[in-house]
N, C-alpha and C positions, 0 to 999 in steps of 0.2 A: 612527578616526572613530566618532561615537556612530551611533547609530540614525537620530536626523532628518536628520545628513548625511548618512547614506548613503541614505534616501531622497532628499533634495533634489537629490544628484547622481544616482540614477537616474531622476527625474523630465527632469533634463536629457538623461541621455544617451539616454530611450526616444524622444526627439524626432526621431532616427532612425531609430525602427523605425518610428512609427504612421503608417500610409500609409493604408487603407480605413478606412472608416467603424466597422465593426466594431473595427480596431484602436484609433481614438480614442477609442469609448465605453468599451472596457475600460480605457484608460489615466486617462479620467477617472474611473471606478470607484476605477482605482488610486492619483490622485490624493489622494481624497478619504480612501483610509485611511492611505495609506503600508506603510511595511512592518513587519509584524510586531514588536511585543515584548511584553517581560514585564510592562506594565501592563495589555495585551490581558486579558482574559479565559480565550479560547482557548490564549493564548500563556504562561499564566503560569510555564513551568517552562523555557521554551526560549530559548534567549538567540544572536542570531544574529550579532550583530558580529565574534565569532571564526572566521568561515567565511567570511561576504561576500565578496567580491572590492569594491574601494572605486571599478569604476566597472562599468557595467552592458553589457559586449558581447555579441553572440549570436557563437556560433564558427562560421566558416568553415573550418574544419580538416579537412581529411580523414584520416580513423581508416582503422588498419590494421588489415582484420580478422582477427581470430583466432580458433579452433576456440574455440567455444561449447556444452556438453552442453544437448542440449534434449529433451523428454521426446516426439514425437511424430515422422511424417513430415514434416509442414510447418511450414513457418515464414517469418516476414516480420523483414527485417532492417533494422535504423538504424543508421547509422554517424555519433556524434556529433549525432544528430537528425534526421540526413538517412534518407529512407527509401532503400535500394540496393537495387533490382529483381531486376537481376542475380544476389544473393544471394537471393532470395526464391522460392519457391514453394508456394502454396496452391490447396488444390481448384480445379476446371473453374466449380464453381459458386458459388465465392465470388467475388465482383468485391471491385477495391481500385482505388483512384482516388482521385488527387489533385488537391484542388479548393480556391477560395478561402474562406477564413473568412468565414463569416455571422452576424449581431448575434444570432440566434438560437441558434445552437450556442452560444455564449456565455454566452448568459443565466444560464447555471447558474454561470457564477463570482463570482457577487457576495458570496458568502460567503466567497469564499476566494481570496486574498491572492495566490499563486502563480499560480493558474490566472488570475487577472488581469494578471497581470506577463507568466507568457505568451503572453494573448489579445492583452496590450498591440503585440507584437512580430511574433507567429508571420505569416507567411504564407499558408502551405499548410495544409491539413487531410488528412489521411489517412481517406480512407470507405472503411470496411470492410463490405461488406453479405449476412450470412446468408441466402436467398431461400427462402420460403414451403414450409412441408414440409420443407424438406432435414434430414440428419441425417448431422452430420458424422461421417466412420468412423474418425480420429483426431485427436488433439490439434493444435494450431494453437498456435508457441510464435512470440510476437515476442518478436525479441530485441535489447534498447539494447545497444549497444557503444560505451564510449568513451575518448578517449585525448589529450584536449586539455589545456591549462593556464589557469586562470584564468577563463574566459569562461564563459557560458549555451549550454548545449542546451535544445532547447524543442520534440521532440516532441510531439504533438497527434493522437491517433485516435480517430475515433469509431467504432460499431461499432453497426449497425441488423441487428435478427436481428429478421425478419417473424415472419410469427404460422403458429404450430404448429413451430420450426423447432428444432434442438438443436448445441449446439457447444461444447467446453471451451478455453477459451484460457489459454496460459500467458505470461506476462508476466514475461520476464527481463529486470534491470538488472545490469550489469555494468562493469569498465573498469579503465584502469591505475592498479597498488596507488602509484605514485608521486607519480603527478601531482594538484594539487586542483584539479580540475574539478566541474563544478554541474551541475545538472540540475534543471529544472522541467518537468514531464511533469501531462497532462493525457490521462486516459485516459473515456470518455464513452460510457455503455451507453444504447441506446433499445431495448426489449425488449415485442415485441407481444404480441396474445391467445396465451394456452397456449404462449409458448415455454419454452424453459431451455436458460439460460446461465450456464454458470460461466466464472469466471476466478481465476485465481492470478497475484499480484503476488510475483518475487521479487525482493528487495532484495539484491545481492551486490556493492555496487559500492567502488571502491578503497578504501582506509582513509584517504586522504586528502580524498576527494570529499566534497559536500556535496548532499543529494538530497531535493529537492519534490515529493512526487507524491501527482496527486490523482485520485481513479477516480469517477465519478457513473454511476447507475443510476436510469431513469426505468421501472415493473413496471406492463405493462396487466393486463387482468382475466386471471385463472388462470395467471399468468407466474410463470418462476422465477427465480430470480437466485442463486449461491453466490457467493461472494467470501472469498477467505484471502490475506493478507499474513501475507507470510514474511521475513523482516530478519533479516542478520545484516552488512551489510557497511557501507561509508558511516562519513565520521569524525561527521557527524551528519545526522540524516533526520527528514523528516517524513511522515508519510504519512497523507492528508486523501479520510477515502469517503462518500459521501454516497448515500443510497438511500430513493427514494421508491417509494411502494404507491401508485399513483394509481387501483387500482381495486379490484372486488371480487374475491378470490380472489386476491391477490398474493399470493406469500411469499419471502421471503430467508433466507438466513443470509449473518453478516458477521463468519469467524472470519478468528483470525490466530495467530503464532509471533514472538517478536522474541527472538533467543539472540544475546549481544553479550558484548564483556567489552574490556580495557586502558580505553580512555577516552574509548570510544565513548557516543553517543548518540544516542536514539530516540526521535521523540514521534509515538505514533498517534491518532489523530480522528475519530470516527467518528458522523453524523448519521443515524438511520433513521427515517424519517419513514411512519407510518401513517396516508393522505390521508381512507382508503374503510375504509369496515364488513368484516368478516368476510375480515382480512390478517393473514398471520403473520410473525412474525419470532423468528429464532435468533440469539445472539451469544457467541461463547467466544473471549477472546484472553488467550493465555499468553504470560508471559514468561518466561526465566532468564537470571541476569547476573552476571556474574564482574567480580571485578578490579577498577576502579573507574566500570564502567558506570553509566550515568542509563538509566532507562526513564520515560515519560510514557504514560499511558493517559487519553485520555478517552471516553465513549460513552455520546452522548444517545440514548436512544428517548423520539419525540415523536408523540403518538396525539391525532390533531383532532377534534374536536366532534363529528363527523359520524362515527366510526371507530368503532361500535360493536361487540360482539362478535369484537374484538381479541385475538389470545394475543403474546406476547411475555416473552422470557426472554433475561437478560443476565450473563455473569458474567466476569470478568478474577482471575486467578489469575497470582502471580507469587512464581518461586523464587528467592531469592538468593543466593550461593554464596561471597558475599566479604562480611565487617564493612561495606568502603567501597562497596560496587554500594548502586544507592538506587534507588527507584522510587517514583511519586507516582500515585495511581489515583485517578480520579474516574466513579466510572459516574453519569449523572443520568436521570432518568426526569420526562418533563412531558406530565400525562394531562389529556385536556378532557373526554372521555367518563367515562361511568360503568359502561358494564356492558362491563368489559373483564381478562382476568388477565396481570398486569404483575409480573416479577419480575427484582431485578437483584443482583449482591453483587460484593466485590471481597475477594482475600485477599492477603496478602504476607508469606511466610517464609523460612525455612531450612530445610534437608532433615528430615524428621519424624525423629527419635530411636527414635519404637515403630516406627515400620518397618525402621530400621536395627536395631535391636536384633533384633525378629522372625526378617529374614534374618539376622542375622548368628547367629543363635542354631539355624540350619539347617546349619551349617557353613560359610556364604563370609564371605571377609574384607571387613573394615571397607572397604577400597577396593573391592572389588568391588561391594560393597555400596551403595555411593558414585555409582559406572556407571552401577548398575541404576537408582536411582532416577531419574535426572538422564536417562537416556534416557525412561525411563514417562512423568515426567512431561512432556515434547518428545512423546514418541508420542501423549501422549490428544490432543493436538489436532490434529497430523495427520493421526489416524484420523478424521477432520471430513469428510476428504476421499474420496469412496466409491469412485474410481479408483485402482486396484490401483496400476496405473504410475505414478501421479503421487503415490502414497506412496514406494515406493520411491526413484522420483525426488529429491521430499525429503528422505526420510532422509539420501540419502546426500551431498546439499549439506551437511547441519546436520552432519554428522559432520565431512565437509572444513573447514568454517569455522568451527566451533563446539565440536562435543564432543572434537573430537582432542585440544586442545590444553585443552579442562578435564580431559579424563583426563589429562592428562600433568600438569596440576598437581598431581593428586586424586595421583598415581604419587610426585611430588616430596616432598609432602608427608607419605606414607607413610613415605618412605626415611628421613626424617631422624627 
C-alpha cells in the first residue's frame, strides 16, 4: 500500500475507535492531514509504508511481563498500553488515576500526527499528579512493555507536578526482539510556578517494532523542565518533544543520545518554543551510527515577539562509524524578537584522526583507541544528566545495545 491508502484505510478502521467527542475532534484533525510522508516538511527523511501494519487496530493482548531494569524504587507499569496496578508502585503522595480523555488535554496534538492517531482512539488517560511542595526521594521509572504482533498500543499519560514541587521520571520502552509491534505514545508535562521536572525517555524496544512517541512540556514562571531521549532500539522510531516557556523564568534543556547501527532508524523532532521574555533553553543531541543506520535530526527554537531577553543554544553532533550509516541534521532557529542570544550548529563525522593519533602515540592500540573515543563521545551527553544513578544507569543500557557489539566489530576488524 502507498501512503494515501494506508491512510484511507485507517481513516476507516478509526470509525471504531472514535466514541467521545474528544476522540472525534482529534480524528478530524487526523483526517484532515493523514499520515505522515516524505513530501511533509517535518517528514522529509522518514518513510513509513515499510512498518505500517496495512490496517489500523489497537491491541487487546495481554503481555507477559518480564523483569525490567529500572533505575529507582518506584515505578508504574504498562503492559501493551494497558496501565497494570498490580505491578505498579509509587509514592503515598503521588495520586495516579485513570480518567476519560478531554478535547483539552488534546489540544497540544495538532501538530503532530501520532499523538492524533492516538487521541483519535485512546480511551483512558493516565493522570499522574506531583502535589505542591513535595519532593520526590527517588526516581519514578514507567515502564512500556510489549509483546504483541501487528497492532497499536496507544499509551497516553499526563503528568501535572504543582508549583514548588521536584520529581525525576524515567521513561522505559521496551518489548519482544521478534515480534512487529507499534506503538504510539503520547507522554504530556503540565509544570507549575518554581517546579522541576525531569524526565528521560528511553527508547529500547524490539528490532522489529515500529515506535511514535511524543512528549509535550507546558513551563510556568520559574519552572524547570530537563528532557533526554535515549534510542537505541526499534526497527524504526520517531520521537516528537515539544516544549513551551509560557512564562517568565522558564528554562529547559532538551538533550538526547540515539546510538543504532544494522538497519535501523531514527528520526528525532524537536519544537522549543520561547512564549515570555527573560526564558532559557539548552539543547545537545548526539548521535552515533554503525552499519547502515539512518539518523534524522530536526530542532527548531522558536522565540515570539514578546520573548525578549532570551538565551538559547542548540547543537547536534553526530559520529558515524560505517561508510553506509547516514544522517540528515537540520537545526532551524525562527527569532521575532530582537534583544535575544540565539545559537545553534550541527556537525557530522568520523572518529577525529588527531585524537586517535594522540592516544595512540601514548602507547594504546588503534582499537583501543577506537573504544575510547566512541565511549567520550556517548559519555558527553549523558553527563547532561546531573544524577549520578541515572548516568550510570544509562551507560550501562548503551553498552548492552550499542557499544558491545561496535566493540566487537572495532575487535573484528582489528583481527583481519
Amino acid at each position: 500500500m502507498n501512503i494515501q491508502e494506508l491512510t484511507d484505510q485507517y481513516i476507516s478502521d478509526l470509525g471504531n475507535y472514535t466514541k467521545s467527542q474528544s476522540n472525534k475532534e482529534a480524528f478530524d484533525n487526523f483526517k484532515a492531514r493523514g499520515l505522515p510522508h516524505t513530501k511533509m516538511e517535518d517528514w522529509l527523511y522518514t518513510k513509513l509504508t515499510d512498518v505500517l501494519p496495512e490496517n489500523f487496530k489497537v491491541t487487546t493482548q495481554e503481555a507477559m511481563l518480564k523483569n525490567v531494569k529500572v533505575a529507582g524504587k518506584y515505578q508504574a507499569v504498562f503492559l501493551n498500553g494497558k496501565y497494570s496496578k498490580a505491578d505498579s508502585f509509587l509514592p503515598e503522595e503521588i495520586t495516579l488515576e485513570e480518567v476519560d480523555l478531554v478535547a483539552e488535554d488534546a489540544n497540544c496534538d495538532e501538530q503532530d500526527i501520532f499523538a492524533m492517531l492516538n487521541a483519535s482512539a485512546v480511551e483512558k488517560v493516565i493522570n499522574i499528579t506531583v502535589p505542591k511542595n513535595y519532593v520526590a526521594d527517588d526516581i519514578i521509572s514507567i515502564v512500556h512493555l510489549s509483546d504483541f504482533e501487528g497492532e497499536f498500543s496507544l499509551p497516553r499519560i499526563h503528568v501535572n507536578a504543582d508549583k514548588f514541587s521536584k520529581a525525576e521520571f524515567v521513561e522505559i520502552f521496551t518489548g519482544s526482539e521478534t515480534k512487529a509491534y507499534n506503538i504510539s505514545s503520547v507522554t504530556n508535562f503540565k509544570i507549575a510556578d518554581s517546579a522541576n521536572i525531569s524526565h528521560i525517555k528511553v527508547q529500547r524496544e524490539g528490532l522489529n517494532a515500529f515506535h511514535a512517541g511524543s512528549v509535550n512540556a507546558d513551563i510556568a514562571r520559574d519552572a524547570n523542565f530537563n528532557s533526554f531521549t535515549f534510542t537505541t532500539g526499534a526497527k524504526k522510531s520517531r520521537n516528537e518533544i515539544r516544549v513551551r516557556m509560557n512564562d517568565v523564568g522558564a528554562t529547559c534543556s532538551v538533550d538526547g543520545l540515539y546510538a543504532i547501527n544494522g538497519e535501523q532508524h531514527t528520526d528525532n523532532f524537536s519544537l522549543i518554543s520561547h512564549i515570555k521574555e527573560k526564558t532559557e533553553s539548552s539543547q545537545l543531541f548526539k548521535g552515533v551510527l554503525d552499519d547502515k543506520a539512518r539518523g534524522v535530526f530536526t530542532g527548531k527554537v522558536l522565540v515570539c515577539r514578546d520573548a525578549q531577553l532570551v538565551n538559547s543554544e542548540q547543537l547536534n553532533k553526530n559520529l558515524l562509524l560505517s561508510k553506509k550509516a547516514h544522517v540528515d541534521t537540520r537545526p532551524q532557529l525562527e527569532v521575532y524578537a530582537d534583544d535575544v542570544k540565539c545559537a545553534h550548529g550541527a556537525t557530522v563525522g568520523q572518529m577525529s584522526d588527531e585524537e586517535a593519533f594522540y592516544l595512540q602515540s601514548r602507547g594504546l592500540s588503534k582499537e583501543r583507541v577506537q573504544k575510547l573515543l566512541i565511549h567520550a563521545f556517548c559519555s558527553d551527553a549523558i553527563m547532561k544528566i546531573e544524577n549520578q544513578k541515572l548516568q550510570d544507569f544509562l551507560s550501562e543500557i548503551l553498552f548492552d545495545s550499542f557499544e558491545k557489539e561496535a566493540f566487537d566489530h572495532l575487535d573484528q576488524s582489528e583481527a583481519k
